[in-house]
DSSP file (Angstrom, degrees, kcal/mol; ACC not computed):
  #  RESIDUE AA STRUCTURE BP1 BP2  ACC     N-H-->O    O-->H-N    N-H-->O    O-->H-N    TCO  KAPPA ALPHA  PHI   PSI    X-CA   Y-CA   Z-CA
    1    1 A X     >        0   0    0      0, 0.0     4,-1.6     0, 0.0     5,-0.3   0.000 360.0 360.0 360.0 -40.4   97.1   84.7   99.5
    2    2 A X  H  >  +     0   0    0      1,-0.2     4,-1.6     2,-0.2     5,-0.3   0.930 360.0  61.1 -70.8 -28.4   93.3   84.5  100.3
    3    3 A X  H  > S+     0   0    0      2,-0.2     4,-1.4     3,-0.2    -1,-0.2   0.850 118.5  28.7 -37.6 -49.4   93.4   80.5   99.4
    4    4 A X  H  > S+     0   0    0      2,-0.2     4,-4.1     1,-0.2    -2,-0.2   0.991 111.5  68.1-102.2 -51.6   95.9   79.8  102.2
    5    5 A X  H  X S+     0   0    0     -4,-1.6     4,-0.6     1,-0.2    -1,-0.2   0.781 119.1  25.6  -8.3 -64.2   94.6   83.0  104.5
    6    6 A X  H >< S+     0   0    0     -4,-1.6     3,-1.2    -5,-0.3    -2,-0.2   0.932 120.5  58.1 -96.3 -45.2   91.1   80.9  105.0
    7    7 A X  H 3< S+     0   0    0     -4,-1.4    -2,-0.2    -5,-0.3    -3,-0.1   0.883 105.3  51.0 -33.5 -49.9   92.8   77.4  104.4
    8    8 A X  H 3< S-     0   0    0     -4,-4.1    -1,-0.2     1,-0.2     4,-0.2   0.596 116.0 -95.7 -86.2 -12.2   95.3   78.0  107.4
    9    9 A X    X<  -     0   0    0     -3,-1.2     3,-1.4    -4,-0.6    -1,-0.2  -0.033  35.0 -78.9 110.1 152.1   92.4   79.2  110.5
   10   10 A X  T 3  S+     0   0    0      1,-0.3    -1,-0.1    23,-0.1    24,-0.1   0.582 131.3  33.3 -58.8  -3.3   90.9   82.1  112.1
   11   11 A X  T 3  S+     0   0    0     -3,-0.2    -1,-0.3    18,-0.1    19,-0.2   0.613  90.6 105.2-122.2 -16.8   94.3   82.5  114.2
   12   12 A X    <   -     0   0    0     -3,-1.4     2,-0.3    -4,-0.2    -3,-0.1  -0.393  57.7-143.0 -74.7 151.6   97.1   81.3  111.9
   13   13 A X        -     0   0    0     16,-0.1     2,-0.5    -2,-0.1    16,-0.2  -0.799   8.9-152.8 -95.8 151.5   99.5   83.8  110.2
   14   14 A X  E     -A   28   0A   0     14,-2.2    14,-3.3    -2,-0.3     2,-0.8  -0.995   7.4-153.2-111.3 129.7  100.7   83.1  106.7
   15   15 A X  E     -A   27   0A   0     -2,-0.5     2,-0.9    12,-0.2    12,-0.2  -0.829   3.2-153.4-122.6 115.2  104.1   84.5  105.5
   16   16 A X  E     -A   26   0A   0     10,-1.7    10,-2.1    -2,-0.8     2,-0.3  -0.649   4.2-155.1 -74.5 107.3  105.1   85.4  101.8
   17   17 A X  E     -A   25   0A   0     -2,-0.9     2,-0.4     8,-0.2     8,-0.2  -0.818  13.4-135.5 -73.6 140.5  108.5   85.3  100.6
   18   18 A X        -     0   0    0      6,-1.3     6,-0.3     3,-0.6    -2,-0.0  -0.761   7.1-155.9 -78.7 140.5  109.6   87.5   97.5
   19   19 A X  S    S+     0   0    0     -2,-0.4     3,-0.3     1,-0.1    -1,-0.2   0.945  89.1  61.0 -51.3 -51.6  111.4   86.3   95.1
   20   20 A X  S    S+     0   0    0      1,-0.2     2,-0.7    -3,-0.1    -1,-0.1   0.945 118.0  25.0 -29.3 -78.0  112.6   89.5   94.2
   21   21 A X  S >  S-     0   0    0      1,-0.1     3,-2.8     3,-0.1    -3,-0.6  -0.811  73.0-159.6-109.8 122.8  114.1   90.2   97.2
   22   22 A X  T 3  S+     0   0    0     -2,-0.7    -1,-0.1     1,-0.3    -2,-0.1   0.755  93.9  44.1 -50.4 -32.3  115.2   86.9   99.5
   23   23 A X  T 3  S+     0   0    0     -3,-0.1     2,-0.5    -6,-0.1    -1,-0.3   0.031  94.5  90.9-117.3  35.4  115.4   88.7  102.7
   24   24 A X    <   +     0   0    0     -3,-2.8    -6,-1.3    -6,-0.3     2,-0.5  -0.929  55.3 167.3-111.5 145.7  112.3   90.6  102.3
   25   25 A X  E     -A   17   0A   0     -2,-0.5     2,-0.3    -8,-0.2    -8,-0.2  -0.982  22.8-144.5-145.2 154.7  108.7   88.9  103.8
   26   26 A X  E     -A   16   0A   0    -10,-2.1   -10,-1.7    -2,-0.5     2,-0.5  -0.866   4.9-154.0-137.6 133.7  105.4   89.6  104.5
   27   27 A X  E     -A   15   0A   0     -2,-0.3     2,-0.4   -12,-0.2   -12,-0.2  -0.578   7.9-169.6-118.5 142.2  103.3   88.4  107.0
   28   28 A X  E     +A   14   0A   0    -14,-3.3   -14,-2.2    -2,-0.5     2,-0.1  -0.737  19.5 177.1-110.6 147.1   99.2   88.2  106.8
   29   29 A X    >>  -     0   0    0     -2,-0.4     4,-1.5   -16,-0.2     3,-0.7  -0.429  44.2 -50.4-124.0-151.0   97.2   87.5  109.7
   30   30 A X  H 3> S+     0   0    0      1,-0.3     4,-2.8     2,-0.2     5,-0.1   0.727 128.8  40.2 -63.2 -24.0   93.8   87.0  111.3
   31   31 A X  H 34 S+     0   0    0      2,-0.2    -1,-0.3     1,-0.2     5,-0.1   0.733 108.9  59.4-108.0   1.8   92.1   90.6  110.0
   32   32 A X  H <> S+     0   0    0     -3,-0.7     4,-1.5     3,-0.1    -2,-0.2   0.740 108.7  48.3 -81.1  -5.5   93.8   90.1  106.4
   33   33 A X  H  X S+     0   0    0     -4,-1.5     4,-3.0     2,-0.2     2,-0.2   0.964 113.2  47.3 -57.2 -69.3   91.5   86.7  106.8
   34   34 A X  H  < S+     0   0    0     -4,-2.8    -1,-0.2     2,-0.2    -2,-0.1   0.357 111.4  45.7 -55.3  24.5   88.7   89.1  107.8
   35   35 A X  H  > S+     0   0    0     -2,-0.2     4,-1.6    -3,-0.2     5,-0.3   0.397 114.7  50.1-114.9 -69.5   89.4   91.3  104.9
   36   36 A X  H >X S+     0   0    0     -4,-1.5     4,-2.3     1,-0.3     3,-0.7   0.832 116.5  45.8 -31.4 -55.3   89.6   87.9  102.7
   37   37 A X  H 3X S+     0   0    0     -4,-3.0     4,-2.5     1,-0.3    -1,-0.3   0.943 105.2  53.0 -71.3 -56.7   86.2   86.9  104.3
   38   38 A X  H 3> S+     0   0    0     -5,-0.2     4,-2.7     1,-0.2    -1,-0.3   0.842 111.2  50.2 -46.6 -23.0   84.1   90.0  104.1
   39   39 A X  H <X S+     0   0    0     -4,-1.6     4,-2.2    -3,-0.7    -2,-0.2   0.957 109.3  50.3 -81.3 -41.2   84.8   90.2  100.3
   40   40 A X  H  X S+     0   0    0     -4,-2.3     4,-1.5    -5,-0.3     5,-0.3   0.976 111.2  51.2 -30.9 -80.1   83.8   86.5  100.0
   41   41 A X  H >X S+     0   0    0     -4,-2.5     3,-1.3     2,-0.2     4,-1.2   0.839 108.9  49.9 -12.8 -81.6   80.7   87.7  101.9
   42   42 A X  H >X S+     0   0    0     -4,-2.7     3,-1.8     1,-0.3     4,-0.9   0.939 112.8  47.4 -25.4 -75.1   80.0   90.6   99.5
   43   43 A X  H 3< S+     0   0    0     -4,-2.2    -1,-0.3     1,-0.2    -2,-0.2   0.614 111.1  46.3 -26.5 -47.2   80.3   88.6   96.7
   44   44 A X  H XX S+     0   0    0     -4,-1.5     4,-2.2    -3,-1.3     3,-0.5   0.372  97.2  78.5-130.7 -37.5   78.2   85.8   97.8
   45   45 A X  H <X S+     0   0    0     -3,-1.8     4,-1.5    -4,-1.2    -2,-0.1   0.879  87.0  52.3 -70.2 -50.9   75.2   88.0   99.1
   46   46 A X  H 3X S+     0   0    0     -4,-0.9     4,-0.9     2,-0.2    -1,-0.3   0.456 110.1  50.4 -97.4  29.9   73.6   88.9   96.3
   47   47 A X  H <> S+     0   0    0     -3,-0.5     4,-1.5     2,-0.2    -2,-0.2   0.873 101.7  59.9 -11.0 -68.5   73.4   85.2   95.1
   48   48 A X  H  < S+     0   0    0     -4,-2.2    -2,-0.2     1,-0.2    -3,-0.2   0.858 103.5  47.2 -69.0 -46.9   72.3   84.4   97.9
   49   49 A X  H  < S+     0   0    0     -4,-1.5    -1,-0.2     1,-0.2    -2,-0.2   0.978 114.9  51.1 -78.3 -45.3   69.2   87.0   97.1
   50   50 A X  H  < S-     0   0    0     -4,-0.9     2,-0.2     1,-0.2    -1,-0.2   0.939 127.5 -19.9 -20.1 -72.8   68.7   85.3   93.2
   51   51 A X  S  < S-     0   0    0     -4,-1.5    -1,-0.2     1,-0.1    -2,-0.0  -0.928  70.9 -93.7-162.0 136.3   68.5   82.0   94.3
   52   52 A X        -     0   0    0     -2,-0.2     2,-0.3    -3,-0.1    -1,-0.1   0.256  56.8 -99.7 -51.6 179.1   69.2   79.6   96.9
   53   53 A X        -     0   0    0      2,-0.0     2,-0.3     0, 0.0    -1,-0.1  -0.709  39.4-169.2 -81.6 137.3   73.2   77.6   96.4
   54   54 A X        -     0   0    0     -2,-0.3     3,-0.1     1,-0.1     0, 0.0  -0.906  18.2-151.9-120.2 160.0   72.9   74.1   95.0
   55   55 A X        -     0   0    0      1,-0.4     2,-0.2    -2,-0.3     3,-0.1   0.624  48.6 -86.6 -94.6 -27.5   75.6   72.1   95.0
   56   56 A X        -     0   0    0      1,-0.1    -1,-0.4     2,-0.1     3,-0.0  -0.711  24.4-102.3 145.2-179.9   75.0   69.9   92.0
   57   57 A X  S    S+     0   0    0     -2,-0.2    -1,-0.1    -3,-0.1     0, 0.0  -0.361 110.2  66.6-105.6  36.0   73.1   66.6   91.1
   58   58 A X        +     0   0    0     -3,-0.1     3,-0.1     2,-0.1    -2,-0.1   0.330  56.0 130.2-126.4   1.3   76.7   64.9   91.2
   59   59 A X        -     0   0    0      1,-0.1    -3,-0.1    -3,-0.0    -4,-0.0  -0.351  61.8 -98.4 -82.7 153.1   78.0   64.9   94.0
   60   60 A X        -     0   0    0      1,-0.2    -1,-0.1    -2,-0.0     3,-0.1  -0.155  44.5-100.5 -67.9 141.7   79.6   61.3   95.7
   61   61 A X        -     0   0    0      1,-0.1    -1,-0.2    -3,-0.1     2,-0.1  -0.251  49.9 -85.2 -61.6 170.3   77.6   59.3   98.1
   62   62 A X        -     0   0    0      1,-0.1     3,-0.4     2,-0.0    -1,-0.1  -0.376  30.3-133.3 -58.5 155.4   78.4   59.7  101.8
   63   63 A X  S    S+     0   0    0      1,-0.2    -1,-0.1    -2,-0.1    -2,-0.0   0.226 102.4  31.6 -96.3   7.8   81.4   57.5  103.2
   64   64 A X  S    S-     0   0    0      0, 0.0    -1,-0.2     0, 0.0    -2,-0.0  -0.330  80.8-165.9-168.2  63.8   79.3   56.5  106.1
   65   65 A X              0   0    0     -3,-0.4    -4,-0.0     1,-0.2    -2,-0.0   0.056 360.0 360.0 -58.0 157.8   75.7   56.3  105.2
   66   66 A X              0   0    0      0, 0.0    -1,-0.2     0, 0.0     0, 0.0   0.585 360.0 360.0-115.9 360.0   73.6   56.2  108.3
């Protein structure tokens, strides 16, 4: 749910069906995104205090070098 929850925008809802039950659903919105995102945050914070992010020595040229 948190993959689609930031995938889908700071305003979209996302809606689960169960399987279990066919006519049951639930629907997540813009603060279960802010729930998704502060934990992201947490996570992420003390990294950030280790060592800067790198992204890799691998990464693809640009598709429109300037």
């Amino acid at each position: 749910m948190a993959r689609a929850l930031l995938c889908a925008g700071p305003t979209s809802e996302v809606v689960r069906a169960h399987a279990d039950i066919p006519s049951h659903r639930t629907t997540y919105g813009p603060d279960d995104r802010g729930v998704v995102l502060a934990e992201i945050d947490r996570y992420l914070t003390p990294l950030l205090a280790e060592r800067p992010l790198w992204p890799g020595e691998s990464l693809l040229p640009p598709l429109n070098p300037r």
